[in-house]
LUMDRENSE-341183 format. One record per residue: x, y, z of N, C-alpha, C, O in turn; residue in one letter. Coordinates in steps of 0.02 Angstrom, whole numbers. Example, Ala and Ser with C-alpha at 12.3 -4.5 7.8 and 13.67 -1.06 7.14 Angstrom:
% LUMDRENSE-341183
{rec {660; -284; 390}; {615; -225; 390}; {660; -165; 390}; {712; -166; 423}; A}
{rec {642; -112; 354}; {684; -53; 357}; {645; 2; 394}; {670; 57; 402}; S}
END
This chain:
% LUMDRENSE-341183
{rec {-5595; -2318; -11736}; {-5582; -2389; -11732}; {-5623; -2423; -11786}; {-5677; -2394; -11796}; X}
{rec {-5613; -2482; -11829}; {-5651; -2499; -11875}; {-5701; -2537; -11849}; {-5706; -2558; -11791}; X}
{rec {-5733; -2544; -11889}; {-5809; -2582; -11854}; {-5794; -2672; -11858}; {-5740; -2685; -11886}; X}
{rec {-5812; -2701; -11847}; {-5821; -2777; -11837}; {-5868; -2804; -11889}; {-5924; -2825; -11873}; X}
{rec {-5856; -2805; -11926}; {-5898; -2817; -11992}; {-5913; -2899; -12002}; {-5871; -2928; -12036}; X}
{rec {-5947; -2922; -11985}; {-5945; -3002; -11980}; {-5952; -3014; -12064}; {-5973; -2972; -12103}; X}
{rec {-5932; -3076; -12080}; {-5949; -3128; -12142}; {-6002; -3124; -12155}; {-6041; -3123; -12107}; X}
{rec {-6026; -3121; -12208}; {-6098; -3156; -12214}; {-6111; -3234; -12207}; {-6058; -3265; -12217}; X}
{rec {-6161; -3273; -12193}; {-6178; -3335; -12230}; {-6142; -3347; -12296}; {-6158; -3308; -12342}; X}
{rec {-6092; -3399; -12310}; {-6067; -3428; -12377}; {-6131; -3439; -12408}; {-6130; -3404; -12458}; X}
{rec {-6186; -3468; -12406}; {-6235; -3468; -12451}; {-6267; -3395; -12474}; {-6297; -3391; -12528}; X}
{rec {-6260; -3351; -12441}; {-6311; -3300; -12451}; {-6243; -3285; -12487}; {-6256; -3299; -12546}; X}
{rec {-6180; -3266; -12485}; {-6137; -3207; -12519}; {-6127; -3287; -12597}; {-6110; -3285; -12656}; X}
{rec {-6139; -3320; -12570}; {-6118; -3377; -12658}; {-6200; -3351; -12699}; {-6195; -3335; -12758}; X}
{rec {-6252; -3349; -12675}; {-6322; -3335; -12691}; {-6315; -3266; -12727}; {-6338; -3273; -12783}; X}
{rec {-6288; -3190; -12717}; {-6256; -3145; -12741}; {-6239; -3136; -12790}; {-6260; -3097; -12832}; X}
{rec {-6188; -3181; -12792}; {-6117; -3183; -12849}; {-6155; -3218; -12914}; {-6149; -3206; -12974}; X}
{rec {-6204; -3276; -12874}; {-6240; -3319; -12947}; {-6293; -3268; -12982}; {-6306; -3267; -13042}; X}
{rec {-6320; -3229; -12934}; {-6361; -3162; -12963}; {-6327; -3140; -12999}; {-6339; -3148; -13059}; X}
{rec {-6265; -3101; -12978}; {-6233; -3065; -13027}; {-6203; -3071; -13096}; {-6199; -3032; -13144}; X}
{rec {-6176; -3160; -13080}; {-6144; -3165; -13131}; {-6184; -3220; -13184}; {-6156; -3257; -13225}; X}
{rec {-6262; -3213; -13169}; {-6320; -3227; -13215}; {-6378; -3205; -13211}; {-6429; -3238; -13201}; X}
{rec {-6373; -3151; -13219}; {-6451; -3109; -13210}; {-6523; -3158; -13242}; {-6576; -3152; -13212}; X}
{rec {-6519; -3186; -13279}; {-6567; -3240; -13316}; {-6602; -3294; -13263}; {-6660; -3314; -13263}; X}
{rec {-6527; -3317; -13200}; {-6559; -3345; -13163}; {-6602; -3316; -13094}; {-6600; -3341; -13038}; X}
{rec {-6627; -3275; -13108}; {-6656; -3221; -13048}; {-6726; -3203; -13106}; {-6733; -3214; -13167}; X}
{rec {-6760; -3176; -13063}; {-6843; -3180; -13080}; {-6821; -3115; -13103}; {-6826; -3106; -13164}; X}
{rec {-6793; -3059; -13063}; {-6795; -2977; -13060}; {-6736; -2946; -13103}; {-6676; -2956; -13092}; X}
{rec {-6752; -2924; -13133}; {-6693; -2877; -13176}; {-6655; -2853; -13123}; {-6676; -2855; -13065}; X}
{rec {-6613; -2835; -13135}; {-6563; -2800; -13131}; {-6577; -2726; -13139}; {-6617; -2714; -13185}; X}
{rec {-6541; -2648; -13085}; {-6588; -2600; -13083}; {-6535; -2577; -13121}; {-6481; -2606; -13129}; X}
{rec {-6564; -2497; -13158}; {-6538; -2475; -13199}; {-6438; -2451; -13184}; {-6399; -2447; -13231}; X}
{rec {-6425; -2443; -13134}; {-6348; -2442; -13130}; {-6318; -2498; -13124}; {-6257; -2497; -13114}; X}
{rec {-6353; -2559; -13128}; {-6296; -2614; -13154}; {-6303; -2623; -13217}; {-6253; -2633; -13252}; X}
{rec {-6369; -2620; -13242}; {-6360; -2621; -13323}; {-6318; -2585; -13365}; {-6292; -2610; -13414}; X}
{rec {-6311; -2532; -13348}; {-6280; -2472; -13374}; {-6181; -2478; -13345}; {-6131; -2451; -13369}; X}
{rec {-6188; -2515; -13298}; {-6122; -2496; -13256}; {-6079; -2521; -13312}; {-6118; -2553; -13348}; X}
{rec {-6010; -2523; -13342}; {-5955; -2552; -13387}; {-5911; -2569; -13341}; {-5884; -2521; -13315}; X}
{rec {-5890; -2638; -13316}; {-5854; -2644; -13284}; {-5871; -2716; -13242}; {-5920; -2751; -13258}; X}
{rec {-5828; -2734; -13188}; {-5850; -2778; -13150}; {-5857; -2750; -13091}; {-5824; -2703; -13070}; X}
{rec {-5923; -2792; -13046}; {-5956; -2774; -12989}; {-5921; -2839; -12945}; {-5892; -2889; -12966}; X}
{rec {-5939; -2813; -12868}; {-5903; -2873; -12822}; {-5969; -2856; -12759}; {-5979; -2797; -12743}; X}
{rec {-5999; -2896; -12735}; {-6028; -2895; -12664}; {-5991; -2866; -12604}; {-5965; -2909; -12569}; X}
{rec {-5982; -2803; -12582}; {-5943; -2785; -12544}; {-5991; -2771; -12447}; {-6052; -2771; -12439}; X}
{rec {-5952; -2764; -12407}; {-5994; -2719; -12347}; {-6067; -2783; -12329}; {-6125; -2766; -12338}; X}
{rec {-6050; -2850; -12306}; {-6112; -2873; -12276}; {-6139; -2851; -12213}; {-6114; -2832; -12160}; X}
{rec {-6186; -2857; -12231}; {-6257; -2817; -12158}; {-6306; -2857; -12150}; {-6345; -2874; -12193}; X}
{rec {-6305; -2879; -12073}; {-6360; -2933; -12072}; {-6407; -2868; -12079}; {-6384; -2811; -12082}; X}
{rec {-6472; -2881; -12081}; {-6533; -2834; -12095}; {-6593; -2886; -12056}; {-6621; -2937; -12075}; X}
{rec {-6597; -2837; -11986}; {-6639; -2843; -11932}; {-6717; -2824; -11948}; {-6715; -2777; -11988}; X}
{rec {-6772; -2838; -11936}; {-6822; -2805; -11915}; {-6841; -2799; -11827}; {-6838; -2843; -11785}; X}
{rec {-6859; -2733; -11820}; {-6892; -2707; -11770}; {-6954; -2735; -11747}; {-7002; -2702; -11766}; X}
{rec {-6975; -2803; -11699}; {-7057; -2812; -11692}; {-7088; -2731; -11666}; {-7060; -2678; -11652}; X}
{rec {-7154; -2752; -11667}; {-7187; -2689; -11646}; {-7194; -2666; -11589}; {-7220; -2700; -11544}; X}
{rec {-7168; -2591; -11576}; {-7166; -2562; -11521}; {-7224; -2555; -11484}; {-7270; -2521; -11508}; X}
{rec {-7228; -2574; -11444}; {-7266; -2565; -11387}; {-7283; -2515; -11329}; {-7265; -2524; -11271}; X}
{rec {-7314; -2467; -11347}; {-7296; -2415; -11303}; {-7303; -2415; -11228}; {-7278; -2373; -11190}; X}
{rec {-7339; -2465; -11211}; {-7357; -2465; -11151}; {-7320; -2508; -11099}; {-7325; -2501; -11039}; X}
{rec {-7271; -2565; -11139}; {-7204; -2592; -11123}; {-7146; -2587; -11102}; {-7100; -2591; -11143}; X}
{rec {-7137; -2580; -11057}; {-7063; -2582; -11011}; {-7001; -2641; -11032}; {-6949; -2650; -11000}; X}
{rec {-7019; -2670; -11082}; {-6974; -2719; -11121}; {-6941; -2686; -11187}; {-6971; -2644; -11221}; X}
{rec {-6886; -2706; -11199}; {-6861; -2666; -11246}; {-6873; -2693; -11288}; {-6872; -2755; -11281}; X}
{rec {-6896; -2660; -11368}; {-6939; -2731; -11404}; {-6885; -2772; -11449}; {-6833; -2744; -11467}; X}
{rec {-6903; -2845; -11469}; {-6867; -2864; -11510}; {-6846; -2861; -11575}; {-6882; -2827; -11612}; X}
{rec {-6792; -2892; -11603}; {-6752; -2912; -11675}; {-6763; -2935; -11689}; {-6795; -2963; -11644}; X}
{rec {-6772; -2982; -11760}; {-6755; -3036; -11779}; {-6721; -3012; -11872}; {-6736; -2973; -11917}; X}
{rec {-6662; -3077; -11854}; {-6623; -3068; -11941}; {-6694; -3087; -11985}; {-6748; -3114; -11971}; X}
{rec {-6665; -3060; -12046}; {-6718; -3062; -12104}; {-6677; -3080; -12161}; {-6696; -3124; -12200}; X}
{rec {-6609; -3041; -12170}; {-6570; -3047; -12227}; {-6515; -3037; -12202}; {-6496; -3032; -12144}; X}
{rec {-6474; -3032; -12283}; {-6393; -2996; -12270}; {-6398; -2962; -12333}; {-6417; -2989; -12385}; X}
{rec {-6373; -2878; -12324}; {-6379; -2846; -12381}; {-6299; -2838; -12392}; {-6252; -2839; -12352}; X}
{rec {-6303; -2831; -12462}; {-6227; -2836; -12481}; {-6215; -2754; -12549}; {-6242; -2742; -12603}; X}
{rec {-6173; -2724; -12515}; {-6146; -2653; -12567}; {-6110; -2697; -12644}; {-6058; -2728; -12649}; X}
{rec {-6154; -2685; -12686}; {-6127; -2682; -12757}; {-6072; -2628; -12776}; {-6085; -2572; -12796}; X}
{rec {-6002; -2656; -12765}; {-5969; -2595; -12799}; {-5949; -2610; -12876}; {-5953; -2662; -12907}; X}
{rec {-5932; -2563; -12890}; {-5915; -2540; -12977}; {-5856; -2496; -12973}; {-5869; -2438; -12960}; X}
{rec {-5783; -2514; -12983}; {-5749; -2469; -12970}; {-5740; -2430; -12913}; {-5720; -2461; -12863}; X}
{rec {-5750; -2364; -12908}; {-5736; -2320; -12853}; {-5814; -2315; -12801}; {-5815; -2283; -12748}; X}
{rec {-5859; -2342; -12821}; {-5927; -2326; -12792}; {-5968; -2353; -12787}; {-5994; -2336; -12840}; X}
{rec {-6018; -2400; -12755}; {-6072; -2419; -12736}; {-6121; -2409; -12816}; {-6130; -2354; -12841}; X}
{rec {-6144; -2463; -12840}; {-6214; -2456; -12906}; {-6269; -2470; -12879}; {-6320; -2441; -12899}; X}
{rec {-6273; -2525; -12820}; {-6329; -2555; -12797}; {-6314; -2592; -12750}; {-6256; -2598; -12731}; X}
{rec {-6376; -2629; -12718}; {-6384; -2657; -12665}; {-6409; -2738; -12698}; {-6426; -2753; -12755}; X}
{rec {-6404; -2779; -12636}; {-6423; -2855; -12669}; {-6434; -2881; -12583}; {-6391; -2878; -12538}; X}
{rec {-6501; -2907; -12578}; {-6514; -2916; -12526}; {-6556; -3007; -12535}; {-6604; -3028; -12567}; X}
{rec {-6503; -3040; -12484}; {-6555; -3094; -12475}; {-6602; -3128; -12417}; {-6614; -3102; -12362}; X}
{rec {-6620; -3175; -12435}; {-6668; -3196; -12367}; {-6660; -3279; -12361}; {-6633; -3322; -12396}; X}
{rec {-6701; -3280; -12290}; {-6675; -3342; -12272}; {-6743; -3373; -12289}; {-6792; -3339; -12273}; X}
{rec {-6753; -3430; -12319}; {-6790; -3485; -12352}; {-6778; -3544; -12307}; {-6726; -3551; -12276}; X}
{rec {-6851; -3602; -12305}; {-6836; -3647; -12274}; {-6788; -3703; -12306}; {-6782; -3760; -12285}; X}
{rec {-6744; -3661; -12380}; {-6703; -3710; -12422}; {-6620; -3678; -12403}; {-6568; -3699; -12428}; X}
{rec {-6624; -3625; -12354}; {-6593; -3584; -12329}; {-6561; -3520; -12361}; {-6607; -3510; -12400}; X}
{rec {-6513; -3463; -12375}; {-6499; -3410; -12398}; {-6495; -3410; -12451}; {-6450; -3433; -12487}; X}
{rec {-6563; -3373; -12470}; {-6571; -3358; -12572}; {-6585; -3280; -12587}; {-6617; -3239; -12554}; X}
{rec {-6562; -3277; -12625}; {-6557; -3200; -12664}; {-6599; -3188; -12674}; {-6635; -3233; -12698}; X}
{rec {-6629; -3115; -12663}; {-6709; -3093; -12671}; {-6715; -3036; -12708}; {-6765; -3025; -12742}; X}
{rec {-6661; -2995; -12705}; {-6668; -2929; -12751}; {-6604; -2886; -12753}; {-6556; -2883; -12714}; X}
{rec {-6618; -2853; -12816}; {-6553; -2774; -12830}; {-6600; -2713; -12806}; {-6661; -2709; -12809}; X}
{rec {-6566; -2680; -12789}; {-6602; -2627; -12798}; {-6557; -2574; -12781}; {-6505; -2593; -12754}; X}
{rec {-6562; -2515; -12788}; {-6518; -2441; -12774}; {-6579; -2393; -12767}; {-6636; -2407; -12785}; X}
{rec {-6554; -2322; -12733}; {-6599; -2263; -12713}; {-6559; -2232; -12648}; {-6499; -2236; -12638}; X}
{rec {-6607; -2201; -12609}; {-6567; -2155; -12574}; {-6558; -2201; -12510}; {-6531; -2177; -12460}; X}
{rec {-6571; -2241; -12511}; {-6525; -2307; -12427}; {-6459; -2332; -12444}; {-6422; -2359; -12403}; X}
{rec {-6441; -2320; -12516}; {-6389; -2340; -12529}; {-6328; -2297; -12532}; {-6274; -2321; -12515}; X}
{rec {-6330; -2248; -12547}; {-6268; -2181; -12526}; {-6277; -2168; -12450}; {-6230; -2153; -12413}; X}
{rec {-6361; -2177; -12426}; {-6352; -2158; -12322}; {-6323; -2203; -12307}; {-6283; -2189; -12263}; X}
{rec {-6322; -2292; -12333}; {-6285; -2327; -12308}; {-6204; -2319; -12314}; {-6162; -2337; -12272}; X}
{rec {-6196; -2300; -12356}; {-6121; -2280; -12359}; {-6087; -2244; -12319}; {-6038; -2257; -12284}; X}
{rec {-6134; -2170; -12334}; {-6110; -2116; -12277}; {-6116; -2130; -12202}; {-6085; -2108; -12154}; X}
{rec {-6166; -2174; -12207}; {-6172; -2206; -12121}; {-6108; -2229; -12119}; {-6056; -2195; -12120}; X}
{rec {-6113; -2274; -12116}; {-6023; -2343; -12125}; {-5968; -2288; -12118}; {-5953; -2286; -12059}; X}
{rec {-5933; -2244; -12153}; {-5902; -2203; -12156}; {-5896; -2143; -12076}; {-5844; -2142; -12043}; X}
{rec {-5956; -2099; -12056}; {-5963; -2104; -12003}; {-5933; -2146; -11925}; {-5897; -2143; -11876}; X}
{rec {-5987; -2185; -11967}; {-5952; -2252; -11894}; {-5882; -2279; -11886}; {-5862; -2296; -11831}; X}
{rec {-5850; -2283; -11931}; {-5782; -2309; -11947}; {-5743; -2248; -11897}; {-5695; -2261; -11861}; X}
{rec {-5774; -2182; -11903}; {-5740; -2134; -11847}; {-5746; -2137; -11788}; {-5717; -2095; -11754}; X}
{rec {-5779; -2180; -11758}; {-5787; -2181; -11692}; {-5738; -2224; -11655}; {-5704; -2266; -11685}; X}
{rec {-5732; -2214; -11581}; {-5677; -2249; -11542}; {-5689; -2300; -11495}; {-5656; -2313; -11444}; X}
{rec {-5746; -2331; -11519}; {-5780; -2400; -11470}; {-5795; -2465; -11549}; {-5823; -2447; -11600}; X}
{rec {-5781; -2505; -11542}; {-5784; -2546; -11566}; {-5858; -2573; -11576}; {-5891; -2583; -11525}; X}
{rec {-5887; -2586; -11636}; {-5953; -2600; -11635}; {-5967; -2634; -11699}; {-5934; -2622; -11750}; X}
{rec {-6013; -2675; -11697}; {-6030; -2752; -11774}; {-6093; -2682; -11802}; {-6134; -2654; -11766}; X}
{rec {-6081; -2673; -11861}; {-6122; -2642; -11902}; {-6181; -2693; -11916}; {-6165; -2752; -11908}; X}
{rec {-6257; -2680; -11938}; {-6312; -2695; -11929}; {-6338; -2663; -11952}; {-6316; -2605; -11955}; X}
{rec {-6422; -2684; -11996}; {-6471; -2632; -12029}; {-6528; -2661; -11976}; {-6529; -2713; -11944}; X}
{rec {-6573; -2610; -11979}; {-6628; -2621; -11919}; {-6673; -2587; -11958}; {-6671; -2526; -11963}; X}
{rec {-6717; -2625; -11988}; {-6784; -2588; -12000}; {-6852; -2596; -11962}; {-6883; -2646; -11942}; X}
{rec {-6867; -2518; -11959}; {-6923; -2490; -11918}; {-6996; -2487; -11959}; {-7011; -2434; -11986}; X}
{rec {-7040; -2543; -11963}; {-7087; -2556; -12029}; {-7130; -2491; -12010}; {-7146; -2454; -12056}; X}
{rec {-7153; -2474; -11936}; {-7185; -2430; -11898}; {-7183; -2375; -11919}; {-7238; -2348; -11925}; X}
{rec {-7125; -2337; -11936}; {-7095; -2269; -11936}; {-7068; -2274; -12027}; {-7050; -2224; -12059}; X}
{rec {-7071; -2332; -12050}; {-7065; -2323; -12125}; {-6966; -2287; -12119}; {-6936; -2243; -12151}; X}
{rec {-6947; -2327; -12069}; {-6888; -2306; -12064}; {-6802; -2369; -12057}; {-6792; -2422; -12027}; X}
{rec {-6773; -2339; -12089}; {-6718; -2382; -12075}; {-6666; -2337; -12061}; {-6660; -2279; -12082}; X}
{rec {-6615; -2379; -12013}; {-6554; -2364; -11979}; {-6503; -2384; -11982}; {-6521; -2443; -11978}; X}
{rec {-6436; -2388; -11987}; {-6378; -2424; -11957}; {-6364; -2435; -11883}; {-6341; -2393; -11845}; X}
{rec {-6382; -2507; -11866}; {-6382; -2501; -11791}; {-6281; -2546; -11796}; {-6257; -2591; -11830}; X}
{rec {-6248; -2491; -11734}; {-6200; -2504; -11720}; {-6200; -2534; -11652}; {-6181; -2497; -11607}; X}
{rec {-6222; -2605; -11636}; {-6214; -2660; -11583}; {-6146; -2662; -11547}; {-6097; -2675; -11582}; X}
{rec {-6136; -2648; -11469}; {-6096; -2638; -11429}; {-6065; -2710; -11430}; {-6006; -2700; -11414}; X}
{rec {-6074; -2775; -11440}; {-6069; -2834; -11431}; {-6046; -2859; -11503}; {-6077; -2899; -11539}; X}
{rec {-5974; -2823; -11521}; {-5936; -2835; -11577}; {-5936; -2899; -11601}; {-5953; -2914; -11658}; X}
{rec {-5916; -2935; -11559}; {-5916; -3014; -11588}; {-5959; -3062; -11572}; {-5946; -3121; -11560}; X}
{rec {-6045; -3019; -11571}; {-6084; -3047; -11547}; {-6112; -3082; -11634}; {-6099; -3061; -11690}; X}
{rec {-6163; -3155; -11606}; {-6167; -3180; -11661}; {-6227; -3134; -11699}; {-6275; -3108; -11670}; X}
{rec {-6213; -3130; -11766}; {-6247; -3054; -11790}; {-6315; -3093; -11819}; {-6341; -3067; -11868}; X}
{rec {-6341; -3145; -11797}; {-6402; -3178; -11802}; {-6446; -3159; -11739}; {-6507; -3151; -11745}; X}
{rec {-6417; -3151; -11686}; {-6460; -3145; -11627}; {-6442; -3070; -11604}; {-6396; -3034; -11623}; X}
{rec {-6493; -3058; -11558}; {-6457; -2993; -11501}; {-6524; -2945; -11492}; {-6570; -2948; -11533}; X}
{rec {-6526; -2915; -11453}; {-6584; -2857; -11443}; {-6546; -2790; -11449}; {-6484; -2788; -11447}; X}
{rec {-6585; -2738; -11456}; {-6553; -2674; -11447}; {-6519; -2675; -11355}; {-6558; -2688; -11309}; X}
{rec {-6465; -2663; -11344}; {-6439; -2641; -11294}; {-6445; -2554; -11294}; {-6431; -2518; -11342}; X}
{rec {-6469; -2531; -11225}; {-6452; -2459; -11219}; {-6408; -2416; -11259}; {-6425; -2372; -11299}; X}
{rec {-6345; -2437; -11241}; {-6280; -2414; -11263}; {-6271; -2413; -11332}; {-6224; -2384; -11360}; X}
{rec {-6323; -2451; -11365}; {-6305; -2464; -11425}; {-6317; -2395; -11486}; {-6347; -2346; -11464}; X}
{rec {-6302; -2394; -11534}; {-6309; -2333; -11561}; {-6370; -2352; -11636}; {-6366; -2407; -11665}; X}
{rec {-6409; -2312; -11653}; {-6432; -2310; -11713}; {-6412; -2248; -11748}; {-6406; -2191; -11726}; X}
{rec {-6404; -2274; -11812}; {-6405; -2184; -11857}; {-6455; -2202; -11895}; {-6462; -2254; -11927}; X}
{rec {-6490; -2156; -11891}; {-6559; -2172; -11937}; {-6516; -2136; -12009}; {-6470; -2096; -12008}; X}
{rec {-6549; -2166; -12068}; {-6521; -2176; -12150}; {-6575; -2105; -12179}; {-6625; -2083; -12151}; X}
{rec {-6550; -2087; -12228}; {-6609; -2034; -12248}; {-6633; -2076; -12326}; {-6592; -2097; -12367}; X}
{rec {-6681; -2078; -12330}; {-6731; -2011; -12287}; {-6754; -2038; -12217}; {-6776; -2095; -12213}; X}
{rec {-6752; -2006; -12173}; {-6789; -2028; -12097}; {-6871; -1999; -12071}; {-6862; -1961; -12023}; X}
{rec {-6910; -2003; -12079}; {-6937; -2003; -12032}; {-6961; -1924; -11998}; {-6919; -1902; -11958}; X}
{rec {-7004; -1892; -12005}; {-7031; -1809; -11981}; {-7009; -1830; -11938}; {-7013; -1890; -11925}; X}
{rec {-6970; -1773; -11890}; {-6945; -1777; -11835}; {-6875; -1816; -11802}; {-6849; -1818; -11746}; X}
{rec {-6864; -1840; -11856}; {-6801; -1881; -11825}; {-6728; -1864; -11872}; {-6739; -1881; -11930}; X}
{rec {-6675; -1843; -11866}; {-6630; -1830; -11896}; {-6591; -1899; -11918}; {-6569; -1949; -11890}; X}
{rec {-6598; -1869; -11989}; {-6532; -1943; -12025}; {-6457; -1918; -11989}; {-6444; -1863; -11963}; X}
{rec {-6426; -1960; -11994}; {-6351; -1979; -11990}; {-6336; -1946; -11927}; {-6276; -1942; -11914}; X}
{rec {-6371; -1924; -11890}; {-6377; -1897; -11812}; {-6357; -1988; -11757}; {-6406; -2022; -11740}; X}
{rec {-6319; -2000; -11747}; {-6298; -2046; -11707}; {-6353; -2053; -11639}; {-6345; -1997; -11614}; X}
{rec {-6394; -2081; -11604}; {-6430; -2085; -11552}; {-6420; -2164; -11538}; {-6422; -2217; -11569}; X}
{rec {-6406; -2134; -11451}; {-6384; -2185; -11406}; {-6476; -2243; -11431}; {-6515; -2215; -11470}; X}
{rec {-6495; -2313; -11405}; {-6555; -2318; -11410}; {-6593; -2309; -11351}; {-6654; -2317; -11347}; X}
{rec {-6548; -2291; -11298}; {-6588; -2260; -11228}; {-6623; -2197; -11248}; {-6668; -2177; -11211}; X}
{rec {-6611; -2168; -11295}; {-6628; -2093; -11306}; {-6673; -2111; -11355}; {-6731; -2110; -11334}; X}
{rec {-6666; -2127; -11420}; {-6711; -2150; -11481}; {-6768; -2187; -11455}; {-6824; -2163; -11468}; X}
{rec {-6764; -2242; -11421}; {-6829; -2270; -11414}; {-6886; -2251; -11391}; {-6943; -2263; -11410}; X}
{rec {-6859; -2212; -11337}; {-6949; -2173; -11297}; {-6974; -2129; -11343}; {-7033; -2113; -11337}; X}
{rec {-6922; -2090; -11414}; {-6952; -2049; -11476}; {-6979; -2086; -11522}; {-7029; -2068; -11553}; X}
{rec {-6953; -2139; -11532}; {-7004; -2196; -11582}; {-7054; -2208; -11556}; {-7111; -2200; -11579}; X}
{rec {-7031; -2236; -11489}; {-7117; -2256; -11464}; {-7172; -2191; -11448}; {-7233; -2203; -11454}; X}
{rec {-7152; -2132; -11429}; {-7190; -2075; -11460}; {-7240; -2084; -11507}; {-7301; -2092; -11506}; X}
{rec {-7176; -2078; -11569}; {-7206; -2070; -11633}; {-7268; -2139; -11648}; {-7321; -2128; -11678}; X}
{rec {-7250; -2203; -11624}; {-7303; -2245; -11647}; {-7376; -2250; -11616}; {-7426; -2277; -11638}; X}
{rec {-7361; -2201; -11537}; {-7424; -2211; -11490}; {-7483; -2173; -11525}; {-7473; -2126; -11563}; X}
{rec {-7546; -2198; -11509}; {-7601; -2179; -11529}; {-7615; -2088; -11524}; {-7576; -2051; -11494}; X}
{rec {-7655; -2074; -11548}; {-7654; -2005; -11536}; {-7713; -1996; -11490}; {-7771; -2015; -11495}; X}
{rec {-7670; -1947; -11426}; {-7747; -1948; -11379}; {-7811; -1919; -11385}; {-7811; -1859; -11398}; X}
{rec {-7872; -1950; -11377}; {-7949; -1918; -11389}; {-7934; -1831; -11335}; {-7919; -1811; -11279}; X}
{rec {-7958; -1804; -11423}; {-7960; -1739; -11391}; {-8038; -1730; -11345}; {-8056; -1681; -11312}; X}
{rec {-8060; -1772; -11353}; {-8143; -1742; -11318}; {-8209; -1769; -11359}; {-8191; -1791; -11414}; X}
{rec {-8270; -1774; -11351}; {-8300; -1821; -11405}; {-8353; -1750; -11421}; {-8372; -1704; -11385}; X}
{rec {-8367; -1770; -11500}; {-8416; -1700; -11514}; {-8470; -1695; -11484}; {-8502; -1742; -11458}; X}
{rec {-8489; -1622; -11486}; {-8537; -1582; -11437}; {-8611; -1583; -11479}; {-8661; -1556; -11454}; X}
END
């Protein structure tokens, strides 16, 4: 079933396009596969881009979201060159950076993935500052507004590679299952005993 891919913000995807189609007016170059790319690029695939507050291990609350950006797939022809991610300003959605590396082919192959599945779900990036990790979270609440929402159980993450010792990229996990392993991974490590 295809995913529910919401719009971006008209300011953030017009903020994009003025990047692109004036690199001069942006502080940050441009990364080496748009310079190099021959051709024309288009903002494709918007993703609001969540952060994870901090897990709490000792919490019976599931922890919160909040939007940060909307990242947008630079294509070039047949393939993805880069990424272009903006943020929200108290002047509201402005362009903050290009960039490409290996979140940008997991994001792809994620998306691709998910597009195979048979439940309907709004694609989402969720970064884990904790675990130095990011995911594609696929939100059960398709036409939910992709500014708000918490992780629901049901909901799915694929963690992006590189992931994380111990956690498999592009491995689909419900977040009933993922979360008590994150929060694992962030809990303190217990006192083995104090020296003798």
């Amino acid at each position: 079933m295809p995913l529910h891919v919401l719009p971006a913000p008209a300011p953030a995807l017009r903020s994009v396009l003025t990047a692109l189609g004036s690199p001069a007016a942006v502080r940050e170059d441009r990364t080496p596969a748009l310079r190099s790319f021959q051709g024309s690029v288009s903002p494709e695939s918007p993703l609001p881009v969540h952060v994870l507050d901090p897990i709490v291990p000792t919490s019976t609350d599931r922890p919160r979201t909040r939007l940060t950006g909307w990242r947008f797939l630079i294509r070039g022809g047949d393939r993805s060159v880069a990424a272009a991610e903006t943020i929200l300003t108290a002047d509201g959605w402005t362009f903050s950076h290009f960039f490409e590396g290996p979140y940008l082919t997991s994001t792809e192959r994620a998306l691709r993935q998910a597009e195979a599945t048979a439940i309907a779900y709004q694609p989402r990036l969720l970064s884990i500052p904790e675990l130095y990790m990011l995911a594609l979270w696929l939100h059960t609440g398709a036409d939910a507004d992709a500014g708000h929402g918490s992780l629901q159980p049901n909901d799915l993450l694929v963690p992006l590679a590189p992931a994380p010792p111990g956690i498999a990229a592009h491995r689909p996990h419900r977040v009933a299952e993922l979360l008590p392993l994150m929060t694992l991974r962030v809990a303190p490590a217990p006192l083995l005993g104090s020296p003798a």
